[in-house]
gemmi code that builds the backbone of each chain (N, CA, C; Angstrom):
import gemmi

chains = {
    "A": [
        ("UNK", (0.834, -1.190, 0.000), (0.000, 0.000, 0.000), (0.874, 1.248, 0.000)),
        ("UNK", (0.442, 2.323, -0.730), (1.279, 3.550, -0.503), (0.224, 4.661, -0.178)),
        ("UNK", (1.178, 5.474, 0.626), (0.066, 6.024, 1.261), (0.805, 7.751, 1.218)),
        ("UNK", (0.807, 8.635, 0.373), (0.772, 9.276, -0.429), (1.202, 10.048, 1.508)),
        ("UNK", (0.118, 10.813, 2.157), (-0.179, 11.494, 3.330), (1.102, 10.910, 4.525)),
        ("UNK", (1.206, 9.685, 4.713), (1.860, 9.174, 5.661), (3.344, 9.740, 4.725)),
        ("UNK", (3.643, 9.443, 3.756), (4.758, 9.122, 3.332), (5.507, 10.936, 3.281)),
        ("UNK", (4.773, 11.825, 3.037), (4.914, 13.537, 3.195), (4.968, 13.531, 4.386)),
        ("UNK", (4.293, 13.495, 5.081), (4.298, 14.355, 6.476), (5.684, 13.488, 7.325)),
        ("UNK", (5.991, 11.906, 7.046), (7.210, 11.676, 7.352), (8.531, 12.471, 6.797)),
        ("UNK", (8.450, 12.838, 5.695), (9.468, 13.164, 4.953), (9.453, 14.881, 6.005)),
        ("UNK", (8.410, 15.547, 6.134), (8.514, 16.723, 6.663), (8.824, 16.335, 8.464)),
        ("UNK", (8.396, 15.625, 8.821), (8.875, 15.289, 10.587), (9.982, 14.526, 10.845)),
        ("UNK", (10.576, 13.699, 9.708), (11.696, 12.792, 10.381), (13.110, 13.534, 10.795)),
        ("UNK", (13.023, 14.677, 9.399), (14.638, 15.902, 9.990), (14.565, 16.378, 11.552)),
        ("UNK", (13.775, 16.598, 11.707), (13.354, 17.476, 13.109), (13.552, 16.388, 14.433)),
        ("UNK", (12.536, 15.182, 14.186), (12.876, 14.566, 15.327), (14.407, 13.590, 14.810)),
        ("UNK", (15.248, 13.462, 13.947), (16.471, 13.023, 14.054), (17.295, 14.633, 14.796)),
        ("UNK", (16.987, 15.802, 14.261), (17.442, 16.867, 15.419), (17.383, 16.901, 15.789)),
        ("UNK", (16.295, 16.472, 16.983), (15.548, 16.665, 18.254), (16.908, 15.688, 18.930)),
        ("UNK", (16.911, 14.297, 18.296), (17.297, 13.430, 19.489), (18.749, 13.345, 19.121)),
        ("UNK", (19.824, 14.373, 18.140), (21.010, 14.696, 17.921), (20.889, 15.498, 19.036)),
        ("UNK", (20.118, 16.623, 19.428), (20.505, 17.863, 20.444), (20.460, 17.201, 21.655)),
        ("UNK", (19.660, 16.054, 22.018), (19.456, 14.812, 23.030), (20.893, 14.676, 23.567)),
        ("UNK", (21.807, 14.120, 22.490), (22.868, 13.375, 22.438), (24.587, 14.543, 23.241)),
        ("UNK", (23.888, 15.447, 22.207), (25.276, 16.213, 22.352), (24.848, 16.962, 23.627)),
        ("UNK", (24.069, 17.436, 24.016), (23.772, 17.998, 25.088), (23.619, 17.043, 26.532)),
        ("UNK", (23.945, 15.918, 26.495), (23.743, 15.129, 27.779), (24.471, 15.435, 28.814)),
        ("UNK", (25.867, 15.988, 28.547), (26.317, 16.554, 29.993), (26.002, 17.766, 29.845)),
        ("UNK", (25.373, 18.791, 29.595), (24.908, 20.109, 30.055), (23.025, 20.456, 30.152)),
        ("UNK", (22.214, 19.275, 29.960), (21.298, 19.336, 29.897), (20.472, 18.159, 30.216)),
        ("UNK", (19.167, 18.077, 30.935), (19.066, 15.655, 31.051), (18.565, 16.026, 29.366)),
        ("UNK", (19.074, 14.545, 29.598), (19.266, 13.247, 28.352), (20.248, 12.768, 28.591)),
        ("UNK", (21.187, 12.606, 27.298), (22.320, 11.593, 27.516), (21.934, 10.210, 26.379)),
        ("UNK", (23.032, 9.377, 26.790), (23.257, 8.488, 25.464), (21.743, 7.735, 25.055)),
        ("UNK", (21.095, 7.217, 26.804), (20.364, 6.571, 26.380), (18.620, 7.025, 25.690)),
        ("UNK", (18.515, 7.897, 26.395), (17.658, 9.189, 25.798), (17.631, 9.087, 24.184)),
        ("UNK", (17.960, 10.028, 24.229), (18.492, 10.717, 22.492), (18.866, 9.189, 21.676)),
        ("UNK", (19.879, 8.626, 22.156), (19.378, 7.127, 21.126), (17.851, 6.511, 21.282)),
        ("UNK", (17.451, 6.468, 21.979), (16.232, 6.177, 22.100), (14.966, 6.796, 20.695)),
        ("UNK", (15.289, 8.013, 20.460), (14.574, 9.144, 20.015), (15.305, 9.120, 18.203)),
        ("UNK", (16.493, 8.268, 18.274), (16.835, 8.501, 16.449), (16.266, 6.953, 16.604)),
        ("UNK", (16.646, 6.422, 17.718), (16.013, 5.100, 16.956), (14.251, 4.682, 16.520)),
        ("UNK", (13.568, 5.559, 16.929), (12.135, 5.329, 17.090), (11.854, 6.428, 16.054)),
        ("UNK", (12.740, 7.310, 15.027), (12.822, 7.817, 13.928), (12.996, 6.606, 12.879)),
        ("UNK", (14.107, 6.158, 13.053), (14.371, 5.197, 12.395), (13.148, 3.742, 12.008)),
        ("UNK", (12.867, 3.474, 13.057), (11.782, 2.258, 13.272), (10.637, 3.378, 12.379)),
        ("UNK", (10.244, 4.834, 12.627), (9.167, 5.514, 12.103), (9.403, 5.227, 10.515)),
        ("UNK", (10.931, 5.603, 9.871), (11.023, 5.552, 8.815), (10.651, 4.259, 7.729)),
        ("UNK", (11.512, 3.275, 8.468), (10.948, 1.389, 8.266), (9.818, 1.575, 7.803)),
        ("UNK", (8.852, 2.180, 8.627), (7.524, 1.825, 9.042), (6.770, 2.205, 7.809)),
        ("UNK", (7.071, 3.652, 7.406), (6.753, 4.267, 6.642), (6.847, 4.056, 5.037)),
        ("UNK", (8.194, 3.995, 5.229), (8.596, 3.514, 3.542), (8.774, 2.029, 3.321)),
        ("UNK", (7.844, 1.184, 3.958), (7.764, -0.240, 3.740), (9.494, -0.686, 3.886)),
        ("UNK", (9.722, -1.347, 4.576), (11.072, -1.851, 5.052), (11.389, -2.618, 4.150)),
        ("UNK", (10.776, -3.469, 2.924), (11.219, -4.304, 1.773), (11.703, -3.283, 1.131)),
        ("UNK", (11.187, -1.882, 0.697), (11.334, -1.225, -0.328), (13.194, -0.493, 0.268)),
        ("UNK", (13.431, -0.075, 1.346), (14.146, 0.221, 1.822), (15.701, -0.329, 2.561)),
        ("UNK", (15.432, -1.479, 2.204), (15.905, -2.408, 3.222), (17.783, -2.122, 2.498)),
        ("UNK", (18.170, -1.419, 0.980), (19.034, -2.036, 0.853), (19.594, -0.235, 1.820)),
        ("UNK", (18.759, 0.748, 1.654), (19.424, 1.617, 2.996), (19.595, 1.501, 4.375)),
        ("UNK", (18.660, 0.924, 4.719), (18.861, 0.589, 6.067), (18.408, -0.686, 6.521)),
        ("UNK", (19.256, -1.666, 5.727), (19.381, -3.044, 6.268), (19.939, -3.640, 7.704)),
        ("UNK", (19.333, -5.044, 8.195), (19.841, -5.205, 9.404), (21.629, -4.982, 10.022)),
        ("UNK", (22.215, -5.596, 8.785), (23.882, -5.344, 8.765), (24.020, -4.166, 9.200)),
        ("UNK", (23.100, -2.765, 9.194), (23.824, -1.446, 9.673), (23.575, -0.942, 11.071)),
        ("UNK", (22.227, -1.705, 11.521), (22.488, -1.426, 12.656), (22.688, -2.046, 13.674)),
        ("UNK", (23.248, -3.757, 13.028), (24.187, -4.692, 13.811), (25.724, -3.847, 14.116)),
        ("UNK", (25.959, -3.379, 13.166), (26.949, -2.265, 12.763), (27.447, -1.303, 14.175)),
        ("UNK", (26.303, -0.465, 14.046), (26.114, 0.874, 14.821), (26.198, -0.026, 16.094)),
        ("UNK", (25.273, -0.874, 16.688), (25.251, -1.462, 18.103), (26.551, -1.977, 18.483)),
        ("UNK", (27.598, -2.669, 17.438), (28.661, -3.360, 17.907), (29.613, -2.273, 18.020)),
        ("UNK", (29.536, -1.110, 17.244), (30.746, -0.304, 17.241), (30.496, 0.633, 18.926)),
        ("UNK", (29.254, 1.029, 19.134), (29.024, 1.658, 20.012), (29.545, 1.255, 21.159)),
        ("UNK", (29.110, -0.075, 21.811), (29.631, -1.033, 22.618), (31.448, -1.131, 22.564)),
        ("UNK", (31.897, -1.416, 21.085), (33.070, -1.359, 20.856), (34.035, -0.122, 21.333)),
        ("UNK", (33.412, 1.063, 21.056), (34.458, 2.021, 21.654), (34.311, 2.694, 22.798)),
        ("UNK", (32.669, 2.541, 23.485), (32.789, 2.586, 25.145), (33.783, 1.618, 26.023)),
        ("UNK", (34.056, 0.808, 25.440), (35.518, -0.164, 25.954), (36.180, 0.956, 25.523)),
        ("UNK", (36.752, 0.672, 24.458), (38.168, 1.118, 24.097), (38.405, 2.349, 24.904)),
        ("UNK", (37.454, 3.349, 24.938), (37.466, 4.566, 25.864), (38.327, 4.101, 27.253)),
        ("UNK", (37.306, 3.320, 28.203), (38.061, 2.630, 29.670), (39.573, 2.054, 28.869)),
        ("UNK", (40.196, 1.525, 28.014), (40.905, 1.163, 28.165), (42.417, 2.789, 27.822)),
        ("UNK", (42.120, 3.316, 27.104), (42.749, 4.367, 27.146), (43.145, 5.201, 28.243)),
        ("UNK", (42.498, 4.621, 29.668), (42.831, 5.334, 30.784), (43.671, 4.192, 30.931)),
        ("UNK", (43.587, 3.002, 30.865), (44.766, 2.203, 31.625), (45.993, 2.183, 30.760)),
        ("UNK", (45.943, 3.066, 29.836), (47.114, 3.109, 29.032), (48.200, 4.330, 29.269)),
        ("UNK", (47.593, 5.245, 29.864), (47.956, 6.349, 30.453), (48.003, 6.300, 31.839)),
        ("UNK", (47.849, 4.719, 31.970), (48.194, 4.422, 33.595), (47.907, 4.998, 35.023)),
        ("UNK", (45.956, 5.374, 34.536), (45.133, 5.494, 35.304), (44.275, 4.188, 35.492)),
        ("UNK", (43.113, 4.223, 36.195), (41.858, 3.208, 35.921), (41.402, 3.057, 34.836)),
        ("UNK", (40.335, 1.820, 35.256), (40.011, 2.118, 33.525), (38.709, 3.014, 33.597)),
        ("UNK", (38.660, 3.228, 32.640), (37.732, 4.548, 32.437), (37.638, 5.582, 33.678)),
        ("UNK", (38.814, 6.238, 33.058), (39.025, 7.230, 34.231), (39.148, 8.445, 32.878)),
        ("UNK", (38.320, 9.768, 33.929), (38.092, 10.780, 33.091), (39.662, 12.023, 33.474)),
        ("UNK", (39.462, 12.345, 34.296), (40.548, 13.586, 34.356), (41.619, 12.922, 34.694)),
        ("UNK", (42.533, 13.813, 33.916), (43.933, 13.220, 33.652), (44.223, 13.052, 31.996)),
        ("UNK", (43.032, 11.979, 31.702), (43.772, 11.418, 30.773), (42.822, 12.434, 29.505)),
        ("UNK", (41.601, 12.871, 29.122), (41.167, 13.548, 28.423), (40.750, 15.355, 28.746)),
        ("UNK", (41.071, 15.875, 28.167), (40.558, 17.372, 28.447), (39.156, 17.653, 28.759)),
        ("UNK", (39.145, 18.471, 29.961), (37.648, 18.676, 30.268), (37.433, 19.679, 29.818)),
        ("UNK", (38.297, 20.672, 29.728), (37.494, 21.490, 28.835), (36.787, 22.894, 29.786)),
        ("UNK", (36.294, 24.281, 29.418), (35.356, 24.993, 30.711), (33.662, 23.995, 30.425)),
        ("UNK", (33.665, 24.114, 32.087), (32.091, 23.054, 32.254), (31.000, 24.145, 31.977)),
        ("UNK", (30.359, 23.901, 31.241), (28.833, 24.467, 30.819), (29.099, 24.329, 28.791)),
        ("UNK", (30.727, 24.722, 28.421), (30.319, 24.732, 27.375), (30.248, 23.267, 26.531)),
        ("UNK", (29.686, 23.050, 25.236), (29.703, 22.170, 24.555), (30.704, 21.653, 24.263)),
        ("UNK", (31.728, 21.814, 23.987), (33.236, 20.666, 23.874), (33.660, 20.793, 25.188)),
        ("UNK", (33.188, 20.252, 25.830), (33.468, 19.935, 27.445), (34.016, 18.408, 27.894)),
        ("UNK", (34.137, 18.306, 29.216), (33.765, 17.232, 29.816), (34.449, 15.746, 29.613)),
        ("UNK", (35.212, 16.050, 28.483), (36.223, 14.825, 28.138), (35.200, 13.482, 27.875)),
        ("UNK", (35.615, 12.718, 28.494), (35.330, 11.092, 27.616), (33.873, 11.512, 28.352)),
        ("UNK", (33.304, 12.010, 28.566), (32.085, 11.975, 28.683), (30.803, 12.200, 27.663)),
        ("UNK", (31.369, 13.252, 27.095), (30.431, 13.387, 25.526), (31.231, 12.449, 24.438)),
        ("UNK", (32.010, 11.581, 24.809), (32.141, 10.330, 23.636), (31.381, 9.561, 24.214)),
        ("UNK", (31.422, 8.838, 25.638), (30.209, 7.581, 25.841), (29.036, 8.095, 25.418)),
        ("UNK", (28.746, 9.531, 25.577), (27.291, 9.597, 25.242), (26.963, 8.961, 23.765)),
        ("UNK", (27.618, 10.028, 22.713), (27.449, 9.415, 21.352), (27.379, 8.327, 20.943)),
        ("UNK", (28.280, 7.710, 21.652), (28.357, 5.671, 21.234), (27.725, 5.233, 22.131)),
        ("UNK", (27.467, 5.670, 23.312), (25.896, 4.996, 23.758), (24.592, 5.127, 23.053)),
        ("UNK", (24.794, 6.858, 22.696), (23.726, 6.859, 21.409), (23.912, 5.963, 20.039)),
        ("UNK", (24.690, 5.870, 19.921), (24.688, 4.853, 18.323), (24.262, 3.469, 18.614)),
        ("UNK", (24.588, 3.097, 20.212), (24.360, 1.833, 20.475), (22.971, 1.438, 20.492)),
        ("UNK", (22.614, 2.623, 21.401), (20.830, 2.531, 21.657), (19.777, 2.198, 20.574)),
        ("UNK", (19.944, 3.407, 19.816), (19.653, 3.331, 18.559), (19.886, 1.809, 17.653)),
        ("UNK", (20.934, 1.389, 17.704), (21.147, 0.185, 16.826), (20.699, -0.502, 17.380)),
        ("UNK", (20.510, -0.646, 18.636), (20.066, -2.043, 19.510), (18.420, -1.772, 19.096)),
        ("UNK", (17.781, -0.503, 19.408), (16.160, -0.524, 18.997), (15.884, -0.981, 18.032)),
        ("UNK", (16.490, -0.629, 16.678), (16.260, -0.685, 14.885), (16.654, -1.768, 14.891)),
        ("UNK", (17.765, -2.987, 15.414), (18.229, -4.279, 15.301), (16.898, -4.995, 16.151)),
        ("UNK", (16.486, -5.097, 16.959), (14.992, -5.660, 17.642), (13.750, -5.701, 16.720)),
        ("UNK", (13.855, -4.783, 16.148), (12.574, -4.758, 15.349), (13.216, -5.710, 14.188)),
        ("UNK", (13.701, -4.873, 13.643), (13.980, -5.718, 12.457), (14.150, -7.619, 12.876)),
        ("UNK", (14.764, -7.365, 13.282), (14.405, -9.029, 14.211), (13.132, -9.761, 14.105)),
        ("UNK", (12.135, -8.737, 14.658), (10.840, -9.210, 15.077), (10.108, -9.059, 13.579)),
        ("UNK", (10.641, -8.209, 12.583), (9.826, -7.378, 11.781), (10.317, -9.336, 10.507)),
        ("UNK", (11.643, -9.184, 10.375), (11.591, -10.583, 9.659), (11.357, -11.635, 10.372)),
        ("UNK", (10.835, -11.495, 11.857), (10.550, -12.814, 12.013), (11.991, -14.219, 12.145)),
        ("UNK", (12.937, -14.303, 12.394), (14.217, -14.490, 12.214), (14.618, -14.953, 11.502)),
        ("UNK", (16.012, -15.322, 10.668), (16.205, -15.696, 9.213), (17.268, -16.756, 9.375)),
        ("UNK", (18.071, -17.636, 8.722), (18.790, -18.845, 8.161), (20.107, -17.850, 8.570)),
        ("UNK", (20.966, -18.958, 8.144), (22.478, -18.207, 8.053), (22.881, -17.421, 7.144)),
        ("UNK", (21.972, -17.393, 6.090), (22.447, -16.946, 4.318), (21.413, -15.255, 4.357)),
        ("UNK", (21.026, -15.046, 5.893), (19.873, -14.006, 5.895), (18.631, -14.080, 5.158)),
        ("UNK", (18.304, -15.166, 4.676), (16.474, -15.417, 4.082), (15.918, -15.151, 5.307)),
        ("UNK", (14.466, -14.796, 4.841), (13.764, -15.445, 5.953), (12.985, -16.055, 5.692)),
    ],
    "B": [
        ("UNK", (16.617, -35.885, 35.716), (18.282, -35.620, 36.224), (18.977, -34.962, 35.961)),
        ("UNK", (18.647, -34.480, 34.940), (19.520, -33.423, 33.981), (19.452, -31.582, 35.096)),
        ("UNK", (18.186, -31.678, 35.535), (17.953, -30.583, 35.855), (18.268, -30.353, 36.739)),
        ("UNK", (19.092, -31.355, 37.463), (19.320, -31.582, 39.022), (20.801, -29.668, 39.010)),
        ("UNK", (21.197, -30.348, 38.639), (22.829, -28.789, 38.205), (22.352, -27.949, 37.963)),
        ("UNK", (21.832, -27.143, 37.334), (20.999, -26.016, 36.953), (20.404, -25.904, 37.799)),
        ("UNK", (19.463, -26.288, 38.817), (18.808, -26.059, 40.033), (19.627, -25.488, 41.205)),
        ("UNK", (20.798, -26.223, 41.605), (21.423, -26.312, 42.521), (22.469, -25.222, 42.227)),
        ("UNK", (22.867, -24.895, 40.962), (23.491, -23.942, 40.374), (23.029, -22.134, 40.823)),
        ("UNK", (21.509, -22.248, 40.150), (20.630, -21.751, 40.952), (20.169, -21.003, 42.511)),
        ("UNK", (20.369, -22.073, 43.381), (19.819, -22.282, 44.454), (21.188, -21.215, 45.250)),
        ("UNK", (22.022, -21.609, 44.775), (23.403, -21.353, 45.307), (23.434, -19.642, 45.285)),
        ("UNK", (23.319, -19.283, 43.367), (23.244, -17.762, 43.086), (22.325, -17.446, 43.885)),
        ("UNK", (20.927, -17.612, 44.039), (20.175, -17.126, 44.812), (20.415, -16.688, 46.215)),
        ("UNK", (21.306, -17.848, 46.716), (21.507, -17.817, 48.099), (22.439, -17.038, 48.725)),
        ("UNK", (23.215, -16.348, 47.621), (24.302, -15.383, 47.739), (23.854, -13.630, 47.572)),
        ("UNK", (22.351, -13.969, 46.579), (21.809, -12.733, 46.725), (21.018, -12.438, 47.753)),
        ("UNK", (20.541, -13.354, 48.255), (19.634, -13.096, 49.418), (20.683, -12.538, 50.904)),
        ("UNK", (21.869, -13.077, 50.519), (22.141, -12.893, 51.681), (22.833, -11.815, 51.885)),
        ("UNK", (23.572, -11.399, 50.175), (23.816, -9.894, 49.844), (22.906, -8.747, 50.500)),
        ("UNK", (21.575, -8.768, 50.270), (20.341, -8.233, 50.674), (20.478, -7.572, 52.058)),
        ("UNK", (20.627, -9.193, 52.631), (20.363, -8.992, 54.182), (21.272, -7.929, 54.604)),
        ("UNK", (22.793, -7.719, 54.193), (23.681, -6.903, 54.230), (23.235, -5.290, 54.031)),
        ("UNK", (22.305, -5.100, 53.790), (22.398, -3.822, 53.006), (21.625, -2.914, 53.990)),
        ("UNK", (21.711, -1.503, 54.089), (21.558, -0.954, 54.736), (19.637, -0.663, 54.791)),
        ("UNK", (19.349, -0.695, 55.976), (17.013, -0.800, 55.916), (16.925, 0.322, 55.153)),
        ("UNK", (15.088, 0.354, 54.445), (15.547, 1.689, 53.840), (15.307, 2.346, 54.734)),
        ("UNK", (15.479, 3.851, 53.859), (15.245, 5.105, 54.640), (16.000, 5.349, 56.087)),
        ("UNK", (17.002, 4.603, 55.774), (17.952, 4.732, 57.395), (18.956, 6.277, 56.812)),
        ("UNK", (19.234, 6.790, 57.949), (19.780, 8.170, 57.498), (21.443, 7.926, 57.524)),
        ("UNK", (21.803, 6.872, 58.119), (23.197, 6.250, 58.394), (23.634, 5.508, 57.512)),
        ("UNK", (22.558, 5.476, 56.240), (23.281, 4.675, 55.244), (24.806, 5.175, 54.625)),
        ("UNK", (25.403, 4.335, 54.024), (26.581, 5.536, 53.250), (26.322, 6.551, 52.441)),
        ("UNK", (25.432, 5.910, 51.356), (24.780, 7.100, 50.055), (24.612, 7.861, 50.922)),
        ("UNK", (24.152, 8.210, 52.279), (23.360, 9.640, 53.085), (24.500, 10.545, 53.865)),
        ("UNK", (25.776, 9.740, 53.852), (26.756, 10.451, 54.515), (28.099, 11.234, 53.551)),
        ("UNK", (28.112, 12.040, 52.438), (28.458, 12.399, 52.619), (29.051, 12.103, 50.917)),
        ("UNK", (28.415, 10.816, 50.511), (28.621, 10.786, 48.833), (27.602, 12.108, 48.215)),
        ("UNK", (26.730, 12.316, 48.511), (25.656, 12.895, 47.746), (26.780, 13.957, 47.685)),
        ("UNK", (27.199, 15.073, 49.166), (27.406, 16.202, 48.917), (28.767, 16.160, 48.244)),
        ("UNK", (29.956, 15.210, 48.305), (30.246, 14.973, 47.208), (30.392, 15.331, 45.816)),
        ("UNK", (29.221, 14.800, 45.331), (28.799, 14.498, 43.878), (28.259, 16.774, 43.782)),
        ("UNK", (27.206, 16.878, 44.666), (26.711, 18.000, 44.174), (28.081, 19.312, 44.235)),
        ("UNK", (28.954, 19.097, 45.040), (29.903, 20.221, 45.474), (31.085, 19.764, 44.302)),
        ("UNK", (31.789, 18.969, 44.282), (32.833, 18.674, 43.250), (32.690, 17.991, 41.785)),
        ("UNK", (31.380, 17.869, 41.503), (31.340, 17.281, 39.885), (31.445, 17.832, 38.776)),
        ("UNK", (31.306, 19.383, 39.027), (32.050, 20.002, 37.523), (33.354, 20.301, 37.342)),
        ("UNK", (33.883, 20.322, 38.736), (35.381, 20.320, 38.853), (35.904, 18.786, 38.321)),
        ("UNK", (35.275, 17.518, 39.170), (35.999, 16.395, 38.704), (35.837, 16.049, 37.657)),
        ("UNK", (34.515, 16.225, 36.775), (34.096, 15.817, 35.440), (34.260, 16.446, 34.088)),
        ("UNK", (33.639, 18.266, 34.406), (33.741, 18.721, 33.659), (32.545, 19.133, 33.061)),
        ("UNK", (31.085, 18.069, 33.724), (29.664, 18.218, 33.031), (28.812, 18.967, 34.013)),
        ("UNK", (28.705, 19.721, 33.650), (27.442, 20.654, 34.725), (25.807, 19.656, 35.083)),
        ("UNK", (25.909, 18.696, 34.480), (25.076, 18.441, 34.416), (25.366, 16.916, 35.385)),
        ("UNK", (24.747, 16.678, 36.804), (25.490, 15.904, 37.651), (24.858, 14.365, 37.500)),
        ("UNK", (23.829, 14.343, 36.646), (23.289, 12.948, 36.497), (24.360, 12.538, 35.619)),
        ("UNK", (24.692, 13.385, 34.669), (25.205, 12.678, 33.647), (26.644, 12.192, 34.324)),
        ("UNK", (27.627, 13.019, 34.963), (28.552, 12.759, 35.675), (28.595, 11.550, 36.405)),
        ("UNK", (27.630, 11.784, 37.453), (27.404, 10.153, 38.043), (27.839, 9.006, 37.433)),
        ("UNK", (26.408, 9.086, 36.291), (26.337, 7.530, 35.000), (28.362, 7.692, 34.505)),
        ("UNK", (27.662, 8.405, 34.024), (29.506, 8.299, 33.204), (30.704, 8.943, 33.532)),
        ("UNK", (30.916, 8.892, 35.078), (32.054, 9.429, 35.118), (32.312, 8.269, 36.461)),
        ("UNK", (31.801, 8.797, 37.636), (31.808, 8.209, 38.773), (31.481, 6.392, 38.474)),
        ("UNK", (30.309, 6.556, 38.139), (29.967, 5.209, 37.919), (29.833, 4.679, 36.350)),
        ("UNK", (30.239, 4.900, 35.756), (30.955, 4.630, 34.148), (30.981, 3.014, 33.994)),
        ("UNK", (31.398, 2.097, 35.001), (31.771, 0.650, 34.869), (30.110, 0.104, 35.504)),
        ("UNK", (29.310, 0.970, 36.064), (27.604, 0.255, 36.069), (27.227, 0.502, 34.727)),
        ("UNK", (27.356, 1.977, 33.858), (26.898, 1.824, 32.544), (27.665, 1.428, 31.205)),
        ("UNK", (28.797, 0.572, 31.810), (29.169, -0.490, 30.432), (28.581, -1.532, 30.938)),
        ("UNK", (28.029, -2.055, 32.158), (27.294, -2.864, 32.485), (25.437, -2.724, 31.871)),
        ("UNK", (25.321, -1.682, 32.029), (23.878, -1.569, 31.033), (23.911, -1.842, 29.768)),
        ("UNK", (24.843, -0.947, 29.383), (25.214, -1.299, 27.705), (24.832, -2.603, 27.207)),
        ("UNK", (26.169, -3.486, 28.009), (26.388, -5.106, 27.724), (24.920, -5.910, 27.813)),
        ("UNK", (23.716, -5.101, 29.120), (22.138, -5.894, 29.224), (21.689, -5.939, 27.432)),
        ("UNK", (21.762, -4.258, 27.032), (20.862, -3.937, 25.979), (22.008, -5.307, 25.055)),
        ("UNK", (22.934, -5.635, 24.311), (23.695, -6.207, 23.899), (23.242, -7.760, 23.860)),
        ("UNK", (23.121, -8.017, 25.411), (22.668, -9.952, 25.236), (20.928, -9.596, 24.984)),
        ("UNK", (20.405, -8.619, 25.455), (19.144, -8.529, 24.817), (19.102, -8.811, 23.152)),
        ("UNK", (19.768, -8.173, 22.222), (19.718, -8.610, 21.165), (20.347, -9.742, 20.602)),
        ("UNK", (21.178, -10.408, 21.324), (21.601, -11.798, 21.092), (20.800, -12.733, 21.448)),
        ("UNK", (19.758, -12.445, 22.572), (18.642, -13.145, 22.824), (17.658, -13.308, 21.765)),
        ("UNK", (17.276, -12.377, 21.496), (16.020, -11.952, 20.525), (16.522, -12.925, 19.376)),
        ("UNK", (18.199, -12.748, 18.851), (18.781, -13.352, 17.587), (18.253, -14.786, 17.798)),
        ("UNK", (18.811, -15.342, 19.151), (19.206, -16.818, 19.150), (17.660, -17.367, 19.010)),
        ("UNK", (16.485, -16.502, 19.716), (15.202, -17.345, 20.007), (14.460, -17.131, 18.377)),
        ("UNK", (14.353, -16.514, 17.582), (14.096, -16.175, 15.674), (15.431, -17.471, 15.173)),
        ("UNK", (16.045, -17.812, 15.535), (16.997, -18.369, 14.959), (16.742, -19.682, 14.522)),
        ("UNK", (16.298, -20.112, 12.677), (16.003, -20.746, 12.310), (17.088, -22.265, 11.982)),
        ("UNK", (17.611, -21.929, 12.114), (18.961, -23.275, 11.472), (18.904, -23.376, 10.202)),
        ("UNK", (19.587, -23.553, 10.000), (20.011, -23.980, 8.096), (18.951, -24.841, 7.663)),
        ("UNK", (19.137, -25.600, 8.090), (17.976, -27.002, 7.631), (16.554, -26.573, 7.533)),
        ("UNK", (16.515, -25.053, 8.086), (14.459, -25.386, 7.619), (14.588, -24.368, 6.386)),
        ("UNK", (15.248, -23.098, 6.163), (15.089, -22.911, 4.837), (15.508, -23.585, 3.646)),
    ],
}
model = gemmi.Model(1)
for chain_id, residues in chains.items():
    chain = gemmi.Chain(chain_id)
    for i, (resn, *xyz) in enumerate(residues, 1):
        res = gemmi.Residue()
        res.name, res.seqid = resn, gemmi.SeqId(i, " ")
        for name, pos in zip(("N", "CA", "C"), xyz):
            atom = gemmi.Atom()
            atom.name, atom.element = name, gemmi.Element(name[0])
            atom.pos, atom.b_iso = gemmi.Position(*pos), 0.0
            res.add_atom(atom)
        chain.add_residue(res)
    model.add_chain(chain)
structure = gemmi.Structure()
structure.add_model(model)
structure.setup_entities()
């Protein structure tokens, strides 16, 4: 089915709420939200978009591979972060010392703190859009059929 | 018989949380630790130690940073869950 109304008014709301839950993201240490927030908010853009533009028709943009992707990398460099303090022969994930904080209130602040946010946001996000899609094919073979 | 290990496996974790429990301070006691002296802590030195004006966020990811790679890792086997239980095997397609 195409649905002419749904498919506009997405195209006019999805910029805004992917802004909405970018300003989520970057603003988590000077404002609430934070990683899991604001991922929360691109991912339920994302699931909106699926939804919208039939996920067969779409699938070769935003197939499951990308936001197996986004979830593993996110996860992936909130480690690597903790381990960069034990390399500089602090704890692990230890903030002052090893990254610049920066003056507190402004936006490049706060050191490894506005990186977990982001890759918690990428994680969130991938982990929501990877669930559905899950549920949405119903689960598939090794070769990805379903 | 099979289930006998897994039970007892079980029984054991359980019995270590319960007794974790018992350890822990009643609520609403004013002598807990959180009440002595972490809070003011957190509200008096967290833009100095962190850098984020913003002290929730500090908490999660600064102070306590190793509870939220521990969340992370939940959302993580959550989707390995979801994978493994959809997970058809070769043989039926």
């Amino acid at each position: 089915m195409h649905d002419m109304v749904l498919e506009v008014v997405n195209r006019l709301l999805l910029p805004f709420i992917q802004l909405f839950g970018m300003y989520i993201l970057f603003h988590g240490h000077l404002s609430p939200g934070g990683g899991f927030s604001g991922g929360a908010v691109i991912g339920a853009s994302l699931i909106l978009y699926s939804l919208t533009f039939r996920f067969a028709r779409v699938k070769h943009r935003l197939d499951h591979d990308t936001s197996v992707f986004f979830e593993a990398a996110g996860a992936l460099i909130y480690v690597a972060i903790g381990f960069v303090g034990l390399f500089f022969g602090y704890n692990f994930l230890t903030n002052r010392g090893v990254f610049p904080l920066g003056v507190p209130g402004q936006l490049w602040s706060s050191g490894m703190i506005l990186i977990i946010t982001l890759a918690l946001g990428a994680k969130v996000s991938g982990t929501i859009l990877s669930l559905f899609q899950e549920l949405l094919e119903g689960g598939s073979d090794e070769h990805g059929n379903p | 018989m099979k289930k006998v290990l897994p039970v007892l496996v079980l029984a054991a974790i359980g019995m270590l949380l319960v007794l974790t429990v018992a350890e822990m301070p009643t609520f609403g006691d004013g002598q807990a630790p959180a009440h002595r002296g972490v809070m003011d802590k957190y509200l008096r030195d967290s833009a100095q130690d962190t850098g984020a004006i913003n002290t929730i966020a500090a908490i999660i990811l600064d102070y306590r940073a190793y509870d939220t790679l521990g969340e992370a890792t939940v959302l993580f086997v959550a989707v390995l869950a979801v994978s493994a239980a959809l997970y058809q095997g070769e043989h039926h397609a």
